[in-house]
KEKE-3310 file (N, C-alpha, C; in steps of 0.2 Angstrom, whole numbers, plus 5000, padded with zeros to 4 digits):
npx = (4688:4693:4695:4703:4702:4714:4730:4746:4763:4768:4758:4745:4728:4727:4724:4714:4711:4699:4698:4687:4682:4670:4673:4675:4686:4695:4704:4715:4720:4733:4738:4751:4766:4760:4753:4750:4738:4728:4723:4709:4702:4689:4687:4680:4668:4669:4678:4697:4709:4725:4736:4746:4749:4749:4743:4739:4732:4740:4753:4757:4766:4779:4782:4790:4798:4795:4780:4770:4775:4777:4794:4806:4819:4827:4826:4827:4845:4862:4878:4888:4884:4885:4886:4893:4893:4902:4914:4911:4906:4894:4886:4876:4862:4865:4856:4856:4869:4881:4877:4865:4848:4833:4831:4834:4834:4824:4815:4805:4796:4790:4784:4770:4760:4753:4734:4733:4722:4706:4696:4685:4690:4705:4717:4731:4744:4755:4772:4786:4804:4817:4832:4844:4838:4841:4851:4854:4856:4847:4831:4816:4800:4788:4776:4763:4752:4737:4730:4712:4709:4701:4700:4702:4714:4728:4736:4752:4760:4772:4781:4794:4803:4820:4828:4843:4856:4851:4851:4837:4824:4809:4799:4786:4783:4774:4772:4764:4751:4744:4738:4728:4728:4738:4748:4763:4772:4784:4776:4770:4769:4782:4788:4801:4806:4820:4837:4849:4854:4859:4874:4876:4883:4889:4879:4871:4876:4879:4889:4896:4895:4885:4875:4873:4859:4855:4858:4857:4849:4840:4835:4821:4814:4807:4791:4791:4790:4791:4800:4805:4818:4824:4838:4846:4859:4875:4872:4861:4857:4867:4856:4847:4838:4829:4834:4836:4842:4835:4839:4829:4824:4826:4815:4804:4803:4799:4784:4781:4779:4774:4783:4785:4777:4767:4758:4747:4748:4735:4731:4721:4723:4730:4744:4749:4763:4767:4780:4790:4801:4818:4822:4820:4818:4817:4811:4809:4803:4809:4815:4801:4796:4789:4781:4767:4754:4739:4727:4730:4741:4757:4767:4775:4791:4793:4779:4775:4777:4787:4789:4798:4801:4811:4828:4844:4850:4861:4865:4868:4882:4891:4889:4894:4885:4872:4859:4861:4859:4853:4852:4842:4841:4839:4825:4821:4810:4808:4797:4790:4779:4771:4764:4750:4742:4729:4721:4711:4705)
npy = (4653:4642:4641:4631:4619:4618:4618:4631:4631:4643:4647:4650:4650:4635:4638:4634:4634:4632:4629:4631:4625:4627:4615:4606:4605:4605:4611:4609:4620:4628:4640:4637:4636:4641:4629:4615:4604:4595:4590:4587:4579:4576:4562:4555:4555:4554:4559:4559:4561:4567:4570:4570:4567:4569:4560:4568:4586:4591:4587:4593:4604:4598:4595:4582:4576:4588:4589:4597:4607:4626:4631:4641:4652:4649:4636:4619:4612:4621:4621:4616:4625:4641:4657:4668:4685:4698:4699:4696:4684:4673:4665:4652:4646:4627:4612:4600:4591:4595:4606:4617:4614:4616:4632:4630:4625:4631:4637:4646:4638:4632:4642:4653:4659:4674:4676:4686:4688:4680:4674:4662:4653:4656:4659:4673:4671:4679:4683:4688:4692:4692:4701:4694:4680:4664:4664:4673:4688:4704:4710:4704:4701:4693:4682:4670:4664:4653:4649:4642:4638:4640:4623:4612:4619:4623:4635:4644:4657:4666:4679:4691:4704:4712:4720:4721:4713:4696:4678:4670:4659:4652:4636:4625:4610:4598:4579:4569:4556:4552:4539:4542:4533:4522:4516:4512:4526:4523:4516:4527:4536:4547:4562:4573:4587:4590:4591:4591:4584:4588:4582:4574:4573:4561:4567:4572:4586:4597:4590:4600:4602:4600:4587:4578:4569:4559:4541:4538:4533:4544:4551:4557:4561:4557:4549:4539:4523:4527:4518:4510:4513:4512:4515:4511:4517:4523:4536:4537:4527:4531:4542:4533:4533:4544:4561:4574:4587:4596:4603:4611:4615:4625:4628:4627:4637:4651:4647:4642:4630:4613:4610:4597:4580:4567:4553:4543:4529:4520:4524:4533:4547:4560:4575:4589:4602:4619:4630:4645:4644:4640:4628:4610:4599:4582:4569:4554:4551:4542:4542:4542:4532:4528:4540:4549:4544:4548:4541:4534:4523:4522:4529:4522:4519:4527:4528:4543:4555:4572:4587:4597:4616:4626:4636:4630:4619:4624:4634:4651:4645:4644:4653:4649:4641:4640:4653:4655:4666:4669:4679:4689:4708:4724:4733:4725:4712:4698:4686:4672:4656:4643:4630:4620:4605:4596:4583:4573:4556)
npz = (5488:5504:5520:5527:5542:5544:5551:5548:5546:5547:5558:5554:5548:5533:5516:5504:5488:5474:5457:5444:5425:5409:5403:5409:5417:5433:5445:5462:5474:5486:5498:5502:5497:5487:5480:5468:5470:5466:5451:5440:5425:5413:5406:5395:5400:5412:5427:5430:5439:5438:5444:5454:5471:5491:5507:5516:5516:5526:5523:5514:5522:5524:5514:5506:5492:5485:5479:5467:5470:5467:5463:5471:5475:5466:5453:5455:5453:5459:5460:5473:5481:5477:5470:5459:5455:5444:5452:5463:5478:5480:5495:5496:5504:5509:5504:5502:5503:5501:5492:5483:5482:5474:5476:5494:5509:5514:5505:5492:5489:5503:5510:5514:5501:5498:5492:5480:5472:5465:5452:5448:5437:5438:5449:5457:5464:5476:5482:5494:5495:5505:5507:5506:5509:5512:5506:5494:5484:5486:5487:5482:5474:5470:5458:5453:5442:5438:5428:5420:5403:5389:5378:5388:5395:5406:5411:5418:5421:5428:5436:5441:5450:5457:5467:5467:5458:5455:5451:5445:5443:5442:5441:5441:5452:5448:5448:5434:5434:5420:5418:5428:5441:5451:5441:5433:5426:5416:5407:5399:5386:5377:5372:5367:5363:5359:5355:5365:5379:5397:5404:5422:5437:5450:5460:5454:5448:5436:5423:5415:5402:5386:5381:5366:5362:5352:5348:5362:5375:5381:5369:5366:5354:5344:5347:5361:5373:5390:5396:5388:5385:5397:5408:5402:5399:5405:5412:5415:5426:5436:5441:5444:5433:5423:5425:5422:5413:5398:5383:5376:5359:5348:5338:5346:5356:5364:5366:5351:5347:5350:5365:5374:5375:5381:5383:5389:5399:5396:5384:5385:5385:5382:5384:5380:5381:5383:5381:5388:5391:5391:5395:5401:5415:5414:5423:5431:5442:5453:5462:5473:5480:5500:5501:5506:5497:5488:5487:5499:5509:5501:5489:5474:5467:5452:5450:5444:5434:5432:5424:5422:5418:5415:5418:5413:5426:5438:5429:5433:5436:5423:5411:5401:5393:5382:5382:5395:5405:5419:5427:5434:5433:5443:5439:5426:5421:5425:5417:5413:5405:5406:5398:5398:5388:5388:5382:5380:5372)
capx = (4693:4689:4697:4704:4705:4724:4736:4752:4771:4767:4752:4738:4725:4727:4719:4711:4707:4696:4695:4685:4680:4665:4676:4675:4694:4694:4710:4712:4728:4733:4741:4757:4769:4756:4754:4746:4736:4724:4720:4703:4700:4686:4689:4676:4664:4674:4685:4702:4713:4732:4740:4750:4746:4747:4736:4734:4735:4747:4758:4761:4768:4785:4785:4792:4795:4792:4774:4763:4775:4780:4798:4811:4821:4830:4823:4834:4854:4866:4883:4892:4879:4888:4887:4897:4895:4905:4919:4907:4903:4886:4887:4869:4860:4865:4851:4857:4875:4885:4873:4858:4843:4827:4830:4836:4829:4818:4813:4797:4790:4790:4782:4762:4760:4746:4730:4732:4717:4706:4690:4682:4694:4711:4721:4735:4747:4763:4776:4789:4809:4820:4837:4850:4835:4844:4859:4852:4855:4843:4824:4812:4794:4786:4771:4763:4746:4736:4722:4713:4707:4695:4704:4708:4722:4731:4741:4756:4763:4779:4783:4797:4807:4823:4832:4849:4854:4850:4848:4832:4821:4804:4793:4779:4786:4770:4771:4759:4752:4739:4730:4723:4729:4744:4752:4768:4772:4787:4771:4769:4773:4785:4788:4803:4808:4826:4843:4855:4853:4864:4874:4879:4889:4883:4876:4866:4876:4880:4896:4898:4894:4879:4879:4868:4853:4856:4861:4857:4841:4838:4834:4815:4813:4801:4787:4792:4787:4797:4802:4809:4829:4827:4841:4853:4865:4877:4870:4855:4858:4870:4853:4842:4833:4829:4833:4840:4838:4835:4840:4824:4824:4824:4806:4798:4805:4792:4778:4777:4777:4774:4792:4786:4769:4763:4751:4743:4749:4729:4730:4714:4724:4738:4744:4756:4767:4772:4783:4793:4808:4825:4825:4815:4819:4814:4811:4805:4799:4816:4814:4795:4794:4787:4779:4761:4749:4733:4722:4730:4748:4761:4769:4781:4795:4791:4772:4772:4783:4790:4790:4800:4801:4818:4834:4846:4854:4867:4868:4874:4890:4891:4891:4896:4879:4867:4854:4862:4859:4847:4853:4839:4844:4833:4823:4820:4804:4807:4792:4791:4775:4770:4754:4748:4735:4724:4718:4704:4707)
capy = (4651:4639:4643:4625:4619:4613:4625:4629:4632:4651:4649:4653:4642:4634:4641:4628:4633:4627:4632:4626:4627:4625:4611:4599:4604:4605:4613:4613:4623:4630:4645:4635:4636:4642:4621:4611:4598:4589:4591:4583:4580:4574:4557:4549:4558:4551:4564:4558:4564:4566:4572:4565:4572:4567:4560:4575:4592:4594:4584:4598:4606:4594:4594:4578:4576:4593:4587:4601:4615:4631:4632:4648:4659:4648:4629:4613:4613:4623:4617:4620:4634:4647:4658:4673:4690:4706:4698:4693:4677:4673:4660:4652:4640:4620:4608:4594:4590:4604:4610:4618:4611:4621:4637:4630:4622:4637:4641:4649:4630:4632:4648:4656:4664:4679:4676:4693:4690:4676:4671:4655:4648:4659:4664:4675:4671:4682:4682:4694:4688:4697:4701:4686:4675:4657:4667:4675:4694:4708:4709:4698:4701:4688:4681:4665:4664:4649:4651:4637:4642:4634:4616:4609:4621:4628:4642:4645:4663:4668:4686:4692:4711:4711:4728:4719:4707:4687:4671:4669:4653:4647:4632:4621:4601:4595:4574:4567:4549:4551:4534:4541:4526:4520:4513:4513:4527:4519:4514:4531:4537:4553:4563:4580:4591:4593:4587:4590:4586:4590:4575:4576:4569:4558:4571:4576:4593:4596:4590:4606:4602:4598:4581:4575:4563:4555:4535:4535:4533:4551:4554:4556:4566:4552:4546:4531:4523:4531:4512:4508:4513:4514:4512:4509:4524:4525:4542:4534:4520:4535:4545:4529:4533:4551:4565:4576:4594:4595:4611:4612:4615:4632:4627:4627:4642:4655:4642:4642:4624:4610:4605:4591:4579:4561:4550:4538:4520:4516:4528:4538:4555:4567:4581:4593:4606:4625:4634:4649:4643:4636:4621:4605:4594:4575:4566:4547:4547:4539:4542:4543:4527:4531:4547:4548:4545:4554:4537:4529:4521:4524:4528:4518:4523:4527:4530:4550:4559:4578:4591:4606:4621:4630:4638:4624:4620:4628:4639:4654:4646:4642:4658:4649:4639:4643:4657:4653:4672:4668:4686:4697:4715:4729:4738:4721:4710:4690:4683:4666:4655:4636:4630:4611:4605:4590:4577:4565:4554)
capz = (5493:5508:5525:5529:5549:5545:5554:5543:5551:5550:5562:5552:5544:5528:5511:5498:5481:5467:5451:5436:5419:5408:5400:5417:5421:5439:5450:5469:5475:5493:5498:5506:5492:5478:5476:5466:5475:5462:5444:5438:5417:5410:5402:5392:5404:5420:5428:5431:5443:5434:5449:5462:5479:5497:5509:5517:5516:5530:5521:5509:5524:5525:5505:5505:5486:5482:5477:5463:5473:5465:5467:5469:5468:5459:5454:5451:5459:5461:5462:5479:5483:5478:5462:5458:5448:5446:5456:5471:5477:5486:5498:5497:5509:5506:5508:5497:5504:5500:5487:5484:5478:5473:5482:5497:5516:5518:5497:5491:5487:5510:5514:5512:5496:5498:5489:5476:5465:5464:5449:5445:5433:5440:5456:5458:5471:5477:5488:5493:5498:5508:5504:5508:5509:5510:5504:5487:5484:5485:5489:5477:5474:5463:5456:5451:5442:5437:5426:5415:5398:5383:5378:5394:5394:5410:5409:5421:5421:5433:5438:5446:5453:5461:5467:5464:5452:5457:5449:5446:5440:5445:5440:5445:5454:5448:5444:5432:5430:5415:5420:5435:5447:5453:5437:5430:5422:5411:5401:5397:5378:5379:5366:5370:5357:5363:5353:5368:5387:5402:5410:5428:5440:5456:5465:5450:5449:5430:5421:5413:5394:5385:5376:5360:5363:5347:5349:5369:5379:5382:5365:5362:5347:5341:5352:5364:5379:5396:5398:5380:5386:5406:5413:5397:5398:5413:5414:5418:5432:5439:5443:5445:5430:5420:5429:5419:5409:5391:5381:5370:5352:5345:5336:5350:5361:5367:5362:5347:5345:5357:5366:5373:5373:5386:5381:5396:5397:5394:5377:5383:5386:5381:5389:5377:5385:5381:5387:5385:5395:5386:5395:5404:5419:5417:5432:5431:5449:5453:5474:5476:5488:5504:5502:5506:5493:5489:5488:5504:5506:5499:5482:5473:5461:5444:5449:5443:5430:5430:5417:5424:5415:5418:5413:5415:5432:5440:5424:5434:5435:5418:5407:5393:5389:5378:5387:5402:5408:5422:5432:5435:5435:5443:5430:5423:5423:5426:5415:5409:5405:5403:5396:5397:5385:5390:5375:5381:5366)
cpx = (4690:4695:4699:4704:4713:4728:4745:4756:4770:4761:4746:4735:4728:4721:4719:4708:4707:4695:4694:4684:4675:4665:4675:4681:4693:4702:4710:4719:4726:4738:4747:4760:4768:4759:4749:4745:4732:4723:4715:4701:4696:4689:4682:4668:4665:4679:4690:4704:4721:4737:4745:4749:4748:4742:4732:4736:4740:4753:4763:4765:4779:4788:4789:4792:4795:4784:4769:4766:4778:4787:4803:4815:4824:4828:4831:4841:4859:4872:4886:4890:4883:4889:4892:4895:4898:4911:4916:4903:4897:4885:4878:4866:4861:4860:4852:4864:4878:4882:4866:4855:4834:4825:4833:4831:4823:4816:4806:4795:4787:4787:4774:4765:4753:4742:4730:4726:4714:4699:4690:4686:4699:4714:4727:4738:4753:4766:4783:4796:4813:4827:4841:4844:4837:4849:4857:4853:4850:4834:4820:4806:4791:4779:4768:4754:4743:4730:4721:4709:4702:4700:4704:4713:4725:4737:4745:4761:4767:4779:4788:4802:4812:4825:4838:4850:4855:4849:4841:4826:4819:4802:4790:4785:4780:4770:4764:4758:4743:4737:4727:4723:4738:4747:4760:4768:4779:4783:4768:4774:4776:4787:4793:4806:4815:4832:4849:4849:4861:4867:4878:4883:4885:4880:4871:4867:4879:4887:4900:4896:4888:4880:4872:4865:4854:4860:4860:4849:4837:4834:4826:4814:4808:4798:4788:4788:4794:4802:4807:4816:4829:4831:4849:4860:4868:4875:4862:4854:4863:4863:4845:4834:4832:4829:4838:4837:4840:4836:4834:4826:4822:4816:4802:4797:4798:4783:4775:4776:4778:4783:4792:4777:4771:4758:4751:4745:4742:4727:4723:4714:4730:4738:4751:4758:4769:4775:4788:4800:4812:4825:4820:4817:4815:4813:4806:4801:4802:4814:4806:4795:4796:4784:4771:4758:4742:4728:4725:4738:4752:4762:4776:4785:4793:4781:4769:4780:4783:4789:4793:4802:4807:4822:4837:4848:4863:4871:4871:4880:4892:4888:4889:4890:4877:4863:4854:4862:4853:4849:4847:4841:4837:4833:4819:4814:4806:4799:4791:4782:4775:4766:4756:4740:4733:4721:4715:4705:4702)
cpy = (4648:4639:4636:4625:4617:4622:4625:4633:4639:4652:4650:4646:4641:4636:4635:4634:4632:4629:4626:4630:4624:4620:4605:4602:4607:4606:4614:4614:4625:4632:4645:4635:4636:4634:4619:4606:4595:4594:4585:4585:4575:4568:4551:4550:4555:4557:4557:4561:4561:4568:4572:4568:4566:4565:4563:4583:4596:4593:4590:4603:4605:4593:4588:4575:4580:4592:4594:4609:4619:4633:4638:4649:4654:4638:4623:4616:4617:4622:4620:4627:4638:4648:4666:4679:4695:4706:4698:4689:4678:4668:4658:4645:4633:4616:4601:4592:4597:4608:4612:4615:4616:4627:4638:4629:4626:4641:4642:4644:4630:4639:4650:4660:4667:4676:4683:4692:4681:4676:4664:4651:4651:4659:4667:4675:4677:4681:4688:4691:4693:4697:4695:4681:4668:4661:4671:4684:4698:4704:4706:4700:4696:4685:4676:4665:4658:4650:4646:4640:4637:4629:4612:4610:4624:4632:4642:4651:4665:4675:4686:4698:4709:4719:4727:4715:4699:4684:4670:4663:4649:4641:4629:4614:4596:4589:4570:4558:4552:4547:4537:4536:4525:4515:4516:4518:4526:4516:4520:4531:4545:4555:4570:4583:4597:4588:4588:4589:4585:4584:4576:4569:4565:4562:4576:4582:4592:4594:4596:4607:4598:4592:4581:4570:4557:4549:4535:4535:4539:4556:4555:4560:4563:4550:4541:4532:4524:4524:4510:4507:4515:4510:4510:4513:4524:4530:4542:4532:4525:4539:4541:4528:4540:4554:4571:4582:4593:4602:4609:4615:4622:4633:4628:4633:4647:4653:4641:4635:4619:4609:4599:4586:4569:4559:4541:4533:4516:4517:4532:4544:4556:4571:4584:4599:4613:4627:4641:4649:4640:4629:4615:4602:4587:4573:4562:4547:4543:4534:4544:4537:4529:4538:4546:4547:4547:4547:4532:4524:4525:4525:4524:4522:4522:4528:4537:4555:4567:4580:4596:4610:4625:4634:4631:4625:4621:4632:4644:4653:4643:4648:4658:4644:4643:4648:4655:4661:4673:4675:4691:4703:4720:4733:4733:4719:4703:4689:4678:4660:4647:4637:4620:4612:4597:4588:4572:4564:4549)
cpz = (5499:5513:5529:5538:5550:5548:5552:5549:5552:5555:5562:5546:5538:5522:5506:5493:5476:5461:5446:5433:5414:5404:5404:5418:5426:5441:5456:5470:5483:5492:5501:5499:5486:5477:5473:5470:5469:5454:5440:5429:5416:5404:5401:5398:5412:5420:5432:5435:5439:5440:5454:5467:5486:5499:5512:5517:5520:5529:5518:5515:5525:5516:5502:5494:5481:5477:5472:5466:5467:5467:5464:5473:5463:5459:5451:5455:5457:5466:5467:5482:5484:5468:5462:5453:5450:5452:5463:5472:5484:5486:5500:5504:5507:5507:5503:5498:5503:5494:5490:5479:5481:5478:5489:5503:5515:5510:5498:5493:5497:5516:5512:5507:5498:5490:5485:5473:5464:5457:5451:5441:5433:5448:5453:5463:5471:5481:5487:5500:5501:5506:5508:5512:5505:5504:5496:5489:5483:5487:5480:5479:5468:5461:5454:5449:5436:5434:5421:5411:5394:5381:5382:5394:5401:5408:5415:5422:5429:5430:5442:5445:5459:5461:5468:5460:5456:5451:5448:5442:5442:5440:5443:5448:5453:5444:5443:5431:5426:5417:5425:5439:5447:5449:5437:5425:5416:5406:5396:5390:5378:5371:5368:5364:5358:5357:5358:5376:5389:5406:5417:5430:5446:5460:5460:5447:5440:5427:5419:5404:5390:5380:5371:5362:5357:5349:5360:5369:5380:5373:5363:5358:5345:5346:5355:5371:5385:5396:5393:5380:5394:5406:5407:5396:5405:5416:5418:5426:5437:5444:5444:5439:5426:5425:5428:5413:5402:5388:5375:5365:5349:5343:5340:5357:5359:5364:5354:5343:5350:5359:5371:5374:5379:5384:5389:5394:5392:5384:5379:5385:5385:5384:5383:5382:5381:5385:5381:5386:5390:5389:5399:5406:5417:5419:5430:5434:5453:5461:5475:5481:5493:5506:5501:5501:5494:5492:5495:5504:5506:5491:5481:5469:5454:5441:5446:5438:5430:5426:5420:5420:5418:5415:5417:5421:5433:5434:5427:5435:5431:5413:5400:5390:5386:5380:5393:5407:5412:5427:5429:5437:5436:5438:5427:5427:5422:5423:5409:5409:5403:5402:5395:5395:5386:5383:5378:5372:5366)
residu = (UNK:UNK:UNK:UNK:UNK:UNK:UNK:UNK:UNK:UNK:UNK:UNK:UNK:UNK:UNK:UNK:UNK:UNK:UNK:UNK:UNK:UNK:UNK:UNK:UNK:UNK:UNK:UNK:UNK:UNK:UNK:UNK:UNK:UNK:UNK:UNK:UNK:UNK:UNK:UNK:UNK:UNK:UNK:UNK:UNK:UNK:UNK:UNK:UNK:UNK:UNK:UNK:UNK:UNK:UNK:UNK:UNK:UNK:UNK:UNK:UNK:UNK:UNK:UNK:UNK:UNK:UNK:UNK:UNK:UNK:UNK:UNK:UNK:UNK:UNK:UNK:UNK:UNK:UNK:UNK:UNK:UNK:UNK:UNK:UNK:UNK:UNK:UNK:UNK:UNK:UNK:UNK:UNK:UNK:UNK:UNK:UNK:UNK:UNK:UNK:UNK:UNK:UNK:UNK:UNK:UNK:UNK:UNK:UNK:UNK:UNK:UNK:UNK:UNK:UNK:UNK:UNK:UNK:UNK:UNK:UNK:UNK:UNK:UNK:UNK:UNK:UNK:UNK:UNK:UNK:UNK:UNK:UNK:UNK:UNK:UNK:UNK:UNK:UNK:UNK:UNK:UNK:UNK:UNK:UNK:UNK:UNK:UNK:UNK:UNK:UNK:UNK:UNK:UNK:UNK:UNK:UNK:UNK:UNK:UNK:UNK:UNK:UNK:UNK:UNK:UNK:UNK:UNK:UNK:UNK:UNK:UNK:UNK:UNK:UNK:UNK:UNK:UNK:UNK:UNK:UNK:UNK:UNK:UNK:UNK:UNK:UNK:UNK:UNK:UNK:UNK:UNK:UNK:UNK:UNK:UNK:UNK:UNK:UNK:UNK:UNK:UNK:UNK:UNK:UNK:UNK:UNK:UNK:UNK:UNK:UNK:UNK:UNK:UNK:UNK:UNK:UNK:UNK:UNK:UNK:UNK:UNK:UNK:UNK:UNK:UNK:UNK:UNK:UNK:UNK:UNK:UNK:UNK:UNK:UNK:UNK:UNK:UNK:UNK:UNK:UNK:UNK:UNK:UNK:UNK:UNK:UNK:UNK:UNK:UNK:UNK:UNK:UNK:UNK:UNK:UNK:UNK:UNK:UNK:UNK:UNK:UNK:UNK:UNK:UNK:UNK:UNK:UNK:UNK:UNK:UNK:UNK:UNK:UNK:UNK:UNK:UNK:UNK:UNK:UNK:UNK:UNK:UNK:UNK:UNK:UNK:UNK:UNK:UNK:UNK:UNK:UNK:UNK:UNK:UNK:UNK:UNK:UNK:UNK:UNK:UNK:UNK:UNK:UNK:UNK:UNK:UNK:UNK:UNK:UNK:UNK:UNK:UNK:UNK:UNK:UNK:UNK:UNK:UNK:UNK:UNK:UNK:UNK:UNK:UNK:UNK:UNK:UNK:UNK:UNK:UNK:UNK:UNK:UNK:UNK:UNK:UNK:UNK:UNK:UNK:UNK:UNK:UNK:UNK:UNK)
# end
């Protein structure tokens, strides 16, 4: 851990840390929102940065983007922030018009996570929520640990204890461009192991019903390029592009087979994906213009694509989905796991 001179909204320095592996895979992270900030993979004996980042570290303070943050209690939208159980509704913080989006103005992704546990190739962040934090029930303590393994594999394991029941549902916001530069990723080749996604309304909140990928743009089941049906689906042009949660495929629930895979516009890397979660955000990059970039500028639209790991959005108030039972109840243990596997090709 390296004690930065940037001084974050709570007053206290900024923490950088590095981890590597005896693979080349290089991670630098900071204690403001357990964020991701760079991802370095050996390619062809060149490290790549896959990343998207800022130009500087204070940036991550303003989150512009939600850039590599870890976000909670609950990720993705919730419609007219407000959820309900047991005949009582819980009026939550709006920060998206009359909704919420990722937690709310003041969510995990915007607060110092404590350094619990650091090695050479791990950290263990925590954080700990107080009861009606941006309107959510009950006290929250949670967990976030980031360790990279043999392959080029990172590991992403979430924790979390309430002593009421909440909503609860982390992920990372970290967008990837495989070339390592400021390409298009609609050149990239996607691959998702999902037969239904979610389609929303203009304000991105869900319609209420899961539709079939089969005959529209949204279907990857076979490998294409991001580009190949941008924009052909009203569902599309409605959200300026993919942005949109998939209910992944029985096959591949609690990892046991990839649920979804990217290959580089150039072809010289892949990136597969596990996870334990039911469902996955995909985000084009829709709205990235004007947001700092890491080498200078700015970034354009479509320069870094998403993977979020989820339950769907605004499942609490929807029941009647599929593993739409995102309430943690005390006694219980929130623990959910992604993994991304690296392919220099």
């Amino acid at each position: 851990m390296t004690t930065t001179d940037i001084i974050s909204p709570d007053g206290q320095a900024l923490n950088l840390i590095q981890l590597s592996h005896a693979s080349g895979l290089k991670l630098d992270l900071i204690d403001w929102g357990a964020t991701w900030v760079s991802c370095r993979v050996p390619v062809a004996g060149v490290e790549r940065e896959v990343l998207l980042g800022y130009a500087k570290l204070a940036d991550y303070f303003t989150a512009q983007g939600y850039l590599g943050v870890t976000v909670g209690r609950f990720a993705n939208r919730i419609g007219n922030s407000r959820v309900e159980r047991d005949g009582k509704v819980f009026e939550l913080t709006p920060n998206q018009g009359m909704h919420q989006l990722h937690g709310g103005p003041a969510g995990l992704s915007a607060r110092r996570w404590k350094i619990l546990e650091q090695g050479k190739a791990h950290v263990l962040f925590g954080i700990e929520s107080p009861d009606g934090d941006q309107g959510y029930p009950g006290n929250l303590a949670a967990t976030v640990c980031y360790r990279l393994e043999d392959g080029f594999r990172i590991s992403m394991e979430y924790t979390a204890t309430v002593d009421a029941p909440c909503p609860v549902n982390f992920t990372n916001h970290a967008y990837f461009n495989l070339d390592g530069a400021a390409t298009d990723v609609r050149e990239h080749v996607l691959q998702i192991a999902a037969h239904e996604y979610l389609p929303t309304d203009e304000n991105l909140i869900p319609l209420g019903k899961l539709a079939p990928v089969a005959g529209t743009g949204f279907d990857f089941n076979a490998p294409k390029k991001i580009g190949a049906d941008f924009l052909v689906d009203a569902q599309q042009k409605t959200a300026l592009g993919y942005d949109h949660a998939y209910q992944l495929d029985a096959s591949c629930r609690e990892m046991k087979a990839v649920a979804a895979s990217a290959l580089s516009g150039d072809g010289k890397l892949a990136m597969d994906l596990l996870t334990t979660k039911p469902a996955m955000q995909f985000y084009s990059g829709n709205h990235l213009a004007g947001i700092s970039a890491r080498d200078g500028g700015t970034y354009a639209p479509h320069q870094g694509f998403a993977l979020e790991t989820e339950f769907l959005p605004d499942c609490p108030n929807h029941p009647e989905w599929p593993e739409a039972d995102c309430w943690l109840l005390p006694g219980e243990q929130y623990k959910q796991t992604t993994v991304l596997v690296f392919r220099p090709l």
